[in-house]
Backbone bond lengths (Angstrom), bond angles and torsions (degrees), N, CA, C in turn:
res aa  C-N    CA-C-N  psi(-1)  N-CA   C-N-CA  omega(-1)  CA-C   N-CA-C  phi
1 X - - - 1.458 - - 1.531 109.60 -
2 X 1.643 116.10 122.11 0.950 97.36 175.77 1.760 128.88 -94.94
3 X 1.077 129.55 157.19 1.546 120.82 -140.64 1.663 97.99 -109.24
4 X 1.592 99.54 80.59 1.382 127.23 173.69 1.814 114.78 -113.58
5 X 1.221 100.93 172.66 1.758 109.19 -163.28 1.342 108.04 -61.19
6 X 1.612 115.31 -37.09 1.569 118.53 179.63 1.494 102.00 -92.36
7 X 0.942 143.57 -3.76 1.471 124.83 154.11 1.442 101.06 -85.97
8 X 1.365 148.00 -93.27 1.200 134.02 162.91 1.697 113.60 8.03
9 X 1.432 136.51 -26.59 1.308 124.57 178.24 1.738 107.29 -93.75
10 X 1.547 88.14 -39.23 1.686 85.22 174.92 1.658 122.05 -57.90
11 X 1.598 106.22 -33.31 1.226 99.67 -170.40 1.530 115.55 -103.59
12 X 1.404 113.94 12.68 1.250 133.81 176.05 1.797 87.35 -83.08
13 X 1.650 123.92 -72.30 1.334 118.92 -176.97 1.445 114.68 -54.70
14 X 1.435 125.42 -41.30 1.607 102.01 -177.79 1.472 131.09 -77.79
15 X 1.507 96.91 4.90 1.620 111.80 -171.69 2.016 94.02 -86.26
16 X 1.084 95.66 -24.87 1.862 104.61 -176.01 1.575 104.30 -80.95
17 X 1.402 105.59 -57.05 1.500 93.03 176.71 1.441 123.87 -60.18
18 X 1.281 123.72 -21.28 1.378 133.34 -170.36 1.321 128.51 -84.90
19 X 1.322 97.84 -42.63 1.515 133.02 -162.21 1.692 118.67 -96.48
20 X 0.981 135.65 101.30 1.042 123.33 -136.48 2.006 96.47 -108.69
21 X 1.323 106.94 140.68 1.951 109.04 174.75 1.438 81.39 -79.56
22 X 1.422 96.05 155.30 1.388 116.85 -158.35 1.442 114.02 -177.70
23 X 1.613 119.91 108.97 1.811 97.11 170.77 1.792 107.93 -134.60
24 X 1.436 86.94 49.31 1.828 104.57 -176.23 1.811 93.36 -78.14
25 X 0.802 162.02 20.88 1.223 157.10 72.93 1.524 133.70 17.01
26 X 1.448 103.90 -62.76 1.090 127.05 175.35 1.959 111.02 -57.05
27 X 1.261 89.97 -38.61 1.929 101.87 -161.03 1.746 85.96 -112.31
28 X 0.944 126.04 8.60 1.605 107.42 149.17 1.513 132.98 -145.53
29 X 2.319 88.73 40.76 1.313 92.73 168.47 1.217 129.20 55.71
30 X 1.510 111.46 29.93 1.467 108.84 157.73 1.682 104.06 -104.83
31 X 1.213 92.35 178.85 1.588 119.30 -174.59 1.535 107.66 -72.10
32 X 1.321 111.16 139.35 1.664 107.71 170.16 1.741 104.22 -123.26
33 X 1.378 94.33 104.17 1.796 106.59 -171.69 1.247 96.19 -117.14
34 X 1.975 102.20 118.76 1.212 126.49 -174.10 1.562 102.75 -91.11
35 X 1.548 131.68 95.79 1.349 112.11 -155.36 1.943 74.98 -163.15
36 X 1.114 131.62 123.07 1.725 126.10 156.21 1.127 118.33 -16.11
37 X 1.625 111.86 -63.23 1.346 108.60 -166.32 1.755 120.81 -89.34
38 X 1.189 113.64 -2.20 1.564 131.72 173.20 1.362 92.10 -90.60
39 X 1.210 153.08 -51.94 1.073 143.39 177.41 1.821 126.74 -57.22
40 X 1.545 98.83 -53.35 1.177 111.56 170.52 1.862 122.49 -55.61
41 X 1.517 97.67 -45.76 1.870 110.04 144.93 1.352 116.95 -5.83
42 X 1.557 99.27 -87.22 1.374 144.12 -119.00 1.840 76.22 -78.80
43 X 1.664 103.76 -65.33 1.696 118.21 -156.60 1.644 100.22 -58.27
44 X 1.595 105.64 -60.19 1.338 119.58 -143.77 2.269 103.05 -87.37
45 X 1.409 95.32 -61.04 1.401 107.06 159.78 1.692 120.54 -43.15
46 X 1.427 119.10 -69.99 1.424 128.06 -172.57 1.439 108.27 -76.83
47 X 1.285 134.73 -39.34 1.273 130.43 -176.24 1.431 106.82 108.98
48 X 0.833 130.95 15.86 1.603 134.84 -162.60 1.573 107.72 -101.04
49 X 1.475 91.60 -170.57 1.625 94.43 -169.58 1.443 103.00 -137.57
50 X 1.262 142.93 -102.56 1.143 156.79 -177.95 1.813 143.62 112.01
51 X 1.085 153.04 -165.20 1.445 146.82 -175.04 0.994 107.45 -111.12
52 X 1.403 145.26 -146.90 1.153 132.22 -137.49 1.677 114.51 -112.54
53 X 1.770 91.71 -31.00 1.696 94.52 172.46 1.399 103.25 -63.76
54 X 1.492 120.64 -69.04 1.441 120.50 -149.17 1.973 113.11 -70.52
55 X 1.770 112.26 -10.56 1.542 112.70 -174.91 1.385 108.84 -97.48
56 X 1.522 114.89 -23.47 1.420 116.91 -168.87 2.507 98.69 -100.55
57 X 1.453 90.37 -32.79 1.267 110.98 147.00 1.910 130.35 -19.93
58 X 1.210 89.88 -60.45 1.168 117.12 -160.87 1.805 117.98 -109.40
59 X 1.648 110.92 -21.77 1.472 141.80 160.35 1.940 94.86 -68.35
60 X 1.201 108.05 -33.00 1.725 102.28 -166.07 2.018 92.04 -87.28
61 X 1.078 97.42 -48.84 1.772 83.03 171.85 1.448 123.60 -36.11
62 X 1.581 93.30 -70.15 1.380 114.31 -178.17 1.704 112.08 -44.34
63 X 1.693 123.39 -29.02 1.422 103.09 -154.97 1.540 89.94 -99.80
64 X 1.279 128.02 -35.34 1.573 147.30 150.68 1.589 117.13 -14.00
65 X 1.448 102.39 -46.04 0.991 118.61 174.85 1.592 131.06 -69.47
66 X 1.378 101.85 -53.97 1.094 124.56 137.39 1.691 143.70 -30.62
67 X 1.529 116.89 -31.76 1.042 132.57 145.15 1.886 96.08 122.07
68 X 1.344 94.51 18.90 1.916 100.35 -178.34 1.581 91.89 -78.03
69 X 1.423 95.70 155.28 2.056 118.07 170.90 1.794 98.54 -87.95
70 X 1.144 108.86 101.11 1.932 105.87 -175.44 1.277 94.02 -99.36
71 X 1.467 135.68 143.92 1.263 134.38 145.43 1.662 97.63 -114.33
72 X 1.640 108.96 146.43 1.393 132.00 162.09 1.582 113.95 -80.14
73 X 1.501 96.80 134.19 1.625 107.56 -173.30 1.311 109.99 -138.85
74 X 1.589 111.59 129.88 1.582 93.90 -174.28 1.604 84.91 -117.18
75 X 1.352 102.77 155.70 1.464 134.71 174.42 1.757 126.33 -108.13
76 X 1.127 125.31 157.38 1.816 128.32 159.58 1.284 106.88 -116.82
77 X 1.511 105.28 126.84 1.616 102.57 -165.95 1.356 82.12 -101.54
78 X 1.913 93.53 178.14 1.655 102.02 -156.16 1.665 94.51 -103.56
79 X 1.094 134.27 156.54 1.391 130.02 163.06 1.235 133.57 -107.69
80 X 1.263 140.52 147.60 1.780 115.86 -159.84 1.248 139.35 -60.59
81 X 1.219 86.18 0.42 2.151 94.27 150.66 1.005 114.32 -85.72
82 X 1.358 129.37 -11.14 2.078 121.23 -174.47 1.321 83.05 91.89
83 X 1.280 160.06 50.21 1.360 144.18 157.95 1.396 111.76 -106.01
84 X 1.338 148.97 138.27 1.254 147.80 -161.06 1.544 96.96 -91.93
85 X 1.319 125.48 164.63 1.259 132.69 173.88 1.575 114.88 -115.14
86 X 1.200 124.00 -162.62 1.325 122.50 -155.31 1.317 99.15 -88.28
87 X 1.863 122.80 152.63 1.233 126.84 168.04 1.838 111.79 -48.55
88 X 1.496 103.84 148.34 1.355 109.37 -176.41 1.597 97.81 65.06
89 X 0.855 132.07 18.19 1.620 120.19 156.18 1.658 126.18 -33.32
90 X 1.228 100.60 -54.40 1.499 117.06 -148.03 1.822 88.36 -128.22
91 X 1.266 104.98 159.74 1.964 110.08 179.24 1.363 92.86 -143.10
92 X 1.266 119.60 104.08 1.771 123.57 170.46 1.676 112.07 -130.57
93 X 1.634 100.73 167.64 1.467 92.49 -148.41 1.824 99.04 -120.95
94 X 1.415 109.74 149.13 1.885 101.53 -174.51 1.609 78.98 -124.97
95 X 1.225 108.72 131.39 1.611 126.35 -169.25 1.902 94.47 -135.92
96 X 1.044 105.35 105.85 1.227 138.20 151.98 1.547 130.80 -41.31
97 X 1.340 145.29 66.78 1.195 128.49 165.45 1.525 118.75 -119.31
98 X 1.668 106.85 -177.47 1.499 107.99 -144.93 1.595 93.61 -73.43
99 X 1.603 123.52 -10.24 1.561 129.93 -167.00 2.059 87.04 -106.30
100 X 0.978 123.26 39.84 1.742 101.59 173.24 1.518 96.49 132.45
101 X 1.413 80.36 -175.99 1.776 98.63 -165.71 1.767 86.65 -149.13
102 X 1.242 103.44 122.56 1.555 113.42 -161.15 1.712 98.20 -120.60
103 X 1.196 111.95 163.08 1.531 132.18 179.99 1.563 86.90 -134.95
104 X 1.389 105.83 110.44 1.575 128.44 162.97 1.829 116.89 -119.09
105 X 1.665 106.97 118.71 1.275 104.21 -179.98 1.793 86.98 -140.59
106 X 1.358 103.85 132.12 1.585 128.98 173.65 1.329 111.30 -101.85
107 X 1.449 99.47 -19.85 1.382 88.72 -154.83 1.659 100.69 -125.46
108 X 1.256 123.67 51.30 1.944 140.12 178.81 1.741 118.52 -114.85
109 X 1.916 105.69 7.21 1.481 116.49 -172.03 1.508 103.83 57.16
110 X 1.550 117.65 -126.50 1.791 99.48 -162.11 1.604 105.22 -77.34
111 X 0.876 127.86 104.63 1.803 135.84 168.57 1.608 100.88 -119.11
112 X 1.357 95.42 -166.53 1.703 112.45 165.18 0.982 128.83 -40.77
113 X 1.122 131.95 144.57 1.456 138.43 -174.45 1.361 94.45 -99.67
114 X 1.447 123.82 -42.62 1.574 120.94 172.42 1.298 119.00 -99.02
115 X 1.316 122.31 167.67 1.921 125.10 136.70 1.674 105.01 -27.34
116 X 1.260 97.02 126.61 1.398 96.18 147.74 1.635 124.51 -103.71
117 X 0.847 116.50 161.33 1.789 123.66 -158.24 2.068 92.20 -92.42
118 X 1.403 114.88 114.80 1.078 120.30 168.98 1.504 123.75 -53.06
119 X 1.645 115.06 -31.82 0.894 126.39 -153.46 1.852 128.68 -103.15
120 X 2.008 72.71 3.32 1.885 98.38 174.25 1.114 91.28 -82.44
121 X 1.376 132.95 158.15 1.653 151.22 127.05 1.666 117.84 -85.97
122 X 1.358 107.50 -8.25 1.409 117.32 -177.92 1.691 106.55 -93.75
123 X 1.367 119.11 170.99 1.358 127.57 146.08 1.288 123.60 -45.44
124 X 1.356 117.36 142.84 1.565 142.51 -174.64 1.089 106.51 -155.26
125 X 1.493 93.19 117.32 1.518 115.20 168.33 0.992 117.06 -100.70
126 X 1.717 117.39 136.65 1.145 139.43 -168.80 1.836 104.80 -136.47
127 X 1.026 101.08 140.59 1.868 112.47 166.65 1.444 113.99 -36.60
128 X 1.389 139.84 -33.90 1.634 171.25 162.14 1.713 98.12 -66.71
129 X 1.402 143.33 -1.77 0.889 131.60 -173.58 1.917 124.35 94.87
130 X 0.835 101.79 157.79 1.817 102.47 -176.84 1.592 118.52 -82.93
131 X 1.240 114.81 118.87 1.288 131.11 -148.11 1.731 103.52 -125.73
132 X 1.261 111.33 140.82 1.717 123.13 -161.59 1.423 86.82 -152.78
133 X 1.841 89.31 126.65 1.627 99.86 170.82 1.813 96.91 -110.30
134 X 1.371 119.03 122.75 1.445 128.64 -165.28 1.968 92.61 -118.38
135 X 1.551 72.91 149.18 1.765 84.42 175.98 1.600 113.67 -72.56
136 X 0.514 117.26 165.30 2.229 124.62 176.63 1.967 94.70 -137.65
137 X 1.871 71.69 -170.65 1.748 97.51 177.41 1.387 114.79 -68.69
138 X 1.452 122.93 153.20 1.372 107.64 179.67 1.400 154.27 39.41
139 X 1.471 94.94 30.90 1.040 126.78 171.48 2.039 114.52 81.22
140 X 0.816 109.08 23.64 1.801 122.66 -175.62 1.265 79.84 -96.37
141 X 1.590 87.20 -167.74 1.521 114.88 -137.38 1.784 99.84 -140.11
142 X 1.439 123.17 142.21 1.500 104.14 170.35 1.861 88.66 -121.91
143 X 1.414 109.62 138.98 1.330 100.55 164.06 1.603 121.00 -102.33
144 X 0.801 105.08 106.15 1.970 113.54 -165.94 1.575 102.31 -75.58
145 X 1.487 122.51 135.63 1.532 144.34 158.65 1.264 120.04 -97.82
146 X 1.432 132.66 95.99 1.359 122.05 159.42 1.764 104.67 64.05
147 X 1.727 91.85 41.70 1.933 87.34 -171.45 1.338 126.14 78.71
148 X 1.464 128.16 -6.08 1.009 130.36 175.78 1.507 114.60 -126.09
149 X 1.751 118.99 131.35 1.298 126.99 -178.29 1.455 113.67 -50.28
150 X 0.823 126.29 121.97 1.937 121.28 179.98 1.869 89.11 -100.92
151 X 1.283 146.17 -81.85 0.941 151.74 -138.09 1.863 105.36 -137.09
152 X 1.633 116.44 150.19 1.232 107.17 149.88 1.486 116.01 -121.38
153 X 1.717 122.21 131.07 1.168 113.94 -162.27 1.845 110.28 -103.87
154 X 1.062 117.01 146.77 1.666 137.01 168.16 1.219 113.79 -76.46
155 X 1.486 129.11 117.32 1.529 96.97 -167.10 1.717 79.01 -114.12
156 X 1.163 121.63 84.71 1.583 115.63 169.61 1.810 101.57 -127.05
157 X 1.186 141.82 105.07 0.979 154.57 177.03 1.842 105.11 -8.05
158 X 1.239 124.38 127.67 1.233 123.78 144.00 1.428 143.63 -127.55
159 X 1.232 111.50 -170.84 1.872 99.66 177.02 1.546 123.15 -115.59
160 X 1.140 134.82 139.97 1.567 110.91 -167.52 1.482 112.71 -79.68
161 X 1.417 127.54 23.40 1.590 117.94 141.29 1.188 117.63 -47.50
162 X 1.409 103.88 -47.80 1.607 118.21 -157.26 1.244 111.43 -62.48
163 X 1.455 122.85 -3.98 1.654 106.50 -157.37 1.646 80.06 -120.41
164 X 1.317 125.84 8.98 1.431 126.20 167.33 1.410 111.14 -55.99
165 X 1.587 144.17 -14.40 1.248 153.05 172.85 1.056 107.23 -83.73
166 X 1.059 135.26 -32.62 1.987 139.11 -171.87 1.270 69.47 -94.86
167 X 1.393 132.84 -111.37 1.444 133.61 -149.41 1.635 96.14 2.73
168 X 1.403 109.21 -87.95 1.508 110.20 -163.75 1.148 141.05 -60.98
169 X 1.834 99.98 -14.11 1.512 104.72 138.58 0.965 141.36 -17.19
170 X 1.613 99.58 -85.49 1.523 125.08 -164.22 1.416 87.36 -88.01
171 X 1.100 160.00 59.38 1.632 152.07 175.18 1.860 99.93 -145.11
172 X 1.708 105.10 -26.68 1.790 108.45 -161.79 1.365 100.26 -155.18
173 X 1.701 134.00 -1.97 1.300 104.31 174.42 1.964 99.74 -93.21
174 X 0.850 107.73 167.15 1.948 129.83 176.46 1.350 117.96 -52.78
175 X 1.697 99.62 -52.01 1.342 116.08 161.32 1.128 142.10 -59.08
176 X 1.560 132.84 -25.68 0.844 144.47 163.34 1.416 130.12 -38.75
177 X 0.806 134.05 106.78 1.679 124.45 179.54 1.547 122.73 -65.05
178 X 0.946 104.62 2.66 1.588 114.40 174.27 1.623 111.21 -106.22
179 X 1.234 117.85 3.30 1.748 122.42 -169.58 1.812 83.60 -127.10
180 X 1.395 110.00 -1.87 1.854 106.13 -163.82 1.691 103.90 -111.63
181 X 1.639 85.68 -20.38 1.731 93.08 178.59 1.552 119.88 -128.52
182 X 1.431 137.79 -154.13 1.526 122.37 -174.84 1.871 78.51 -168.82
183 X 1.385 104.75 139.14 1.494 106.76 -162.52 1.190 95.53 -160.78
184 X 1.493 128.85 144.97 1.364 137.13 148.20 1.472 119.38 -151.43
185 X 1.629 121.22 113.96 1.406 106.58 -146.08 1.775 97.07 -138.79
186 X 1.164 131.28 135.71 1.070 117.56 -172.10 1.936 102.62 -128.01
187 X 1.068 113.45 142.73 1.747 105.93 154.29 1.787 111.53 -57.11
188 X 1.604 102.38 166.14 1.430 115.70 -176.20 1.772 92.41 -146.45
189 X 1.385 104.79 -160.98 1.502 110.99 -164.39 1.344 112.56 -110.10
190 X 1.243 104.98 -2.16 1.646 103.86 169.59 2.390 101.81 -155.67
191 X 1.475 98.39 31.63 1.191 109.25 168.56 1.714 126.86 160.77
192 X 1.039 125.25 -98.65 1.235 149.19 -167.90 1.436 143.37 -176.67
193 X 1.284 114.44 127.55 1.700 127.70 172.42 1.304 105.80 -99.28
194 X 1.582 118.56 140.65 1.524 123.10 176.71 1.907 97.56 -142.67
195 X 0.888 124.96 119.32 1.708 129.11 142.26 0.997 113.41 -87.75
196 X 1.704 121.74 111.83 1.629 125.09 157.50 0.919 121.24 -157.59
197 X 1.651 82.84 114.07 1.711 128.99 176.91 2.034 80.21 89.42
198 X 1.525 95.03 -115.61 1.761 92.57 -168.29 1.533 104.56 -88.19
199 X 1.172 96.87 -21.11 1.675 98.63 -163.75 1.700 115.62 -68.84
200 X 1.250 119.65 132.23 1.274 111.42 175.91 1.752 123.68 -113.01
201 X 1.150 133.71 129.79 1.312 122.47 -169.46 1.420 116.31 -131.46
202 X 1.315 120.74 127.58 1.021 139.66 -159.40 1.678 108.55 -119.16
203 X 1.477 111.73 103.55 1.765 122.97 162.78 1.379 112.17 -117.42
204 X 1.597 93.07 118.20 0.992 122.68 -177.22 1.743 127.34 -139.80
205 X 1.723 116.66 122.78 1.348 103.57 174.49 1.730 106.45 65.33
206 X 1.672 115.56 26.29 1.435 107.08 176.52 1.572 108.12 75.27
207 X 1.101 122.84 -3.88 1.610 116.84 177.16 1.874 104.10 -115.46
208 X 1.392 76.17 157.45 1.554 85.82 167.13 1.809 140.81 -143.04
209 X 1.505 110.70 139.03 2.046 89.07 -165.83 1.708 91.28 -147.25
210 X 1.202 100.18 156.57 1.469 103.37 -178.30 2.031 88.84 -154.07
211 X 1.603 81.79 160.60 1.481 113.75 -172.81 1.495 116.93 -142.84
212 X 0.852 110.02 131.66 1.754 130.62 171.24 1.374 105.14 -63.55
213 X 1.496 126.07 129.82 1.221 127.08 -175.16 1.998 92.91 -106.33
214 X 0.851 132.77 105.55 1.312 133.37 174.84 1.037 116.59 -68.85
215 X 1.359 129.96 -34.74 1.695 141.97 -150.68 1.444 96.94 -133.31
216 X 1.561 89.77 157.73 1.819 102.14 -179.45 1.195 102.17 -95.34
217 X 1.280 142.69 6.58 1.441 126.57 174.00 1.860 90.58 -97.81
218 X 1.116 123.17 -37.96 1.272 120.54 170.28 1.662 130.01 -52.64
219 X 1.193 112.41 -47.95 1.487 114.99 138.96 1.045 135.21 -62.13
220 X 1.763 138.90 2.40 1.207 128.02 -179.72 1.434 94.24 -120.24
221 X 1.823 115.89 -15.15 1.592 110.96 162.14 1.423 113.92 -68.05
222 X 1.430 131.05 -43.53 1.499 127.55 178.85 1.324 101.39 -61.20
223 X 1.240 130.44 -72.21 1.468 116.18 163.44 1.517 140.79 -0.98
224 X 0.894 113.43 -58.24 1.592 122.07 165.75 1.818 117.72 -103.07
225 X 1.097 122.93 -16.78 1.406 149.05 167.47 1.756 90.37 -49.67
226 X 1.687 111.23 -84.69 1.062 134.83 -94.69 2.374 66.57 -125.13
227 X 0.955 89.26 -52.89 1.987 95.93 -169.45 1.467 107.63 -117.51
228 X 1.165 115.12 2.19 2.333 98.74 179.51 1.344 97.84 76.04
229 X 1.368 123.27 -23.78 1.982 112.19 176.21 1.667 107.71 -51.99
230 X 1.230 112.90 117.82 1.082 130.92 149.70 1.175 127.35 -96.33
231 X 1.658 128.46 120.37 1.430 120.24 -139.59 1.525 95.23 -122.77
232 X 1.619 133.92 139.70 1.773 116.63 158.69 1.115 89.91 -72.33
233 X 1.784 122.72 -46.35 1.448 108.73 -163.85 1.332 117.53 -120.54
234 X 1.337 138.71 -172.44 0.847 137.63 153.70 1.766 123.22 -74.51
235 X 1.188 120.75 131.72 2.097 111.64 170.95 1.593 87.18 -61.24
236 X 1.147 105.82 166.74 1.599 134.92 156.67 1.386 124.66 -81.90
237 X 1.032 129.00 128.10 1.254 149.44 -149.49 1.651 79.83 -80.38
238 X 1.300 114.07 168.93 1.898 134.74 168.71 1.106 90.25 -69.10
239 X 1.152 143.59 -175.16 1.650 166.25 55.07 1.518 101.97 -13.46
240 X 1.105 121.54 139.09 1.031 147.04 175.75 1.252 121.62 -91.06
C-alpha cells in the first residue's frame, strides 16, 4: 500500500469501524503500557480496543509502518464548561503525505470518520459532523465539532513516553472521567454502538434505542456481539 491521502482515509475509517474506544482497562486493573509493541498486542493480538494513548498509539505504528511521516501531538480537551484539561490530555496524530498534511485521531470516541486536512481554515464535512481546525494562542490549534471546541492541539513534536503522565491520570486520579465512567463504543456503517456501564445504545440509520443490560451474561454477550471483546471477567462498574 502505498502511503497516500486516500489510503490513509481508508485506513483511518476501518480502524473506527473495527477498533473499538474502550477504557475497560481502567475497571479491571490492568496495566496501560504505552510501548508499540504492548499496544500493537493489546489491539491486534487480544482483540481489544482502547483510549486515546494506546488507539491513536498504536494507528502511529501501524502508519510508520507503512511508510507514513507520523508526528505525535498532545492536546487539552475542553470540558463542558469550555475549560481545558490537563497537559497530555488527549494523543492525536499529524501524518504527513506527499498529497497533504492530515490530522488523524482514532482514538477521540465519536470524531471524524476521516483525516481532516490541516491546511483548510474553512469547514469540513465529514460523516462525524462538520469539523474546523481554527488558529489559538501560541501557535496551537482548536479542533471545533459542529461549533463546539472538542480539543486544543500543540503542534510541537512528541514521544509516546510522554503521554505516560495523562495515561496515569486518567487510569487513577478521581477526577477523571474515565475512572468516573466505564465505556466501550465503536463506529458502525450507518452509525454507532456504545456500552455504558449496563446501558447499551444503538444509532442507527438516523434512529435511535438503547437497553439496560441487567445480567452479566448480557453484558458479556454485547461485548463480543457488539465489539469481538471476549471477557474472563467482567470490568467493574463506577460507584456512583
Amino acid at each position: 500500500m502505498e502511503p497516500t491521502a486516500q489510503a490513509l482515509r481508508s485506513l483511518h475509517r476501518r480502524h473506527l469501524l473495527s477498533v473499538p474506544f474502550e477504557n475497560l482497562s481502567i475497571h479491571l486493573g490492568e496495566d496501560i503500557v504505552l510501548t508499540d509493541e504492548a499496544l500493537v498486542a493489546k489491539i491486534v493480538d487480544r482483540h481489544r480496543g482502547g483510549f486515546c494513548y494506546e488507539l491513536n498509539g498504536a494507528f502511529a505504528a501501524l502508519l510508520r509502518s507503512l511508510g507514513y511521516r507520523v508526528t505525535l501531538l498532545q492536546a487539552r480537551v475542553y470540558d463542558e464548561h469550555g475549560e481545558l484539561g490537563i497537559p497530555y490530555d488527549h494523543l492525536a496524530l499529524r501524518v504527513d503525505t506527499a498529497d497533504g498534511v492530515w490530522l488523524a485521531d482514532v482514538g477521540f470516541g465519536a470524531h471524524s470518520l476521516y483525516p481532516l486536512a490541516f491546511d483548510e481554515p474553512g469547514d469540513q464535512k465529514d460523516p462525524g459532523g462538520v469539523f474546523r481546525i481554527a488558529q489559538a494562542s501560541n501557535g496551537d490549534l482548536d479542533i471545533i465539532q459542529n461549533g463546539r471546541p472538542e480539543y486544543r492541539l500543540d503542534q510541537r513534536p512528541r514521544e509516546l513516553a510522554e503521554f505516560r503522565v495523562g495515561a496515569w491520570y486518567h487510569r487513577s486520579s478521581p477526577d477523571s472521567h474515565f475512572t468516573r465512567s466505564l465505556v466501550c463504543s465503536r463506529s458502525t456503517e450507518d452509525g454507532r454502538v456504545t456500552l455504558s456501564g449496563r446501558k447499551l445504545k444503538i444509532a442507527a440509520g438516523g434512529e435511535r434505542r438503547s437497553v439496560v443490560l441487567e445480567t452479566e451474561d448480557e453484558r458479556r454477550a454485547a461485548y463480543r456481539e457488539h465489539f469481538g471483546i471476549v471477557l474472563d471477567r467482567l470490568p467493574d462498574l463506577p460507584k456512583r
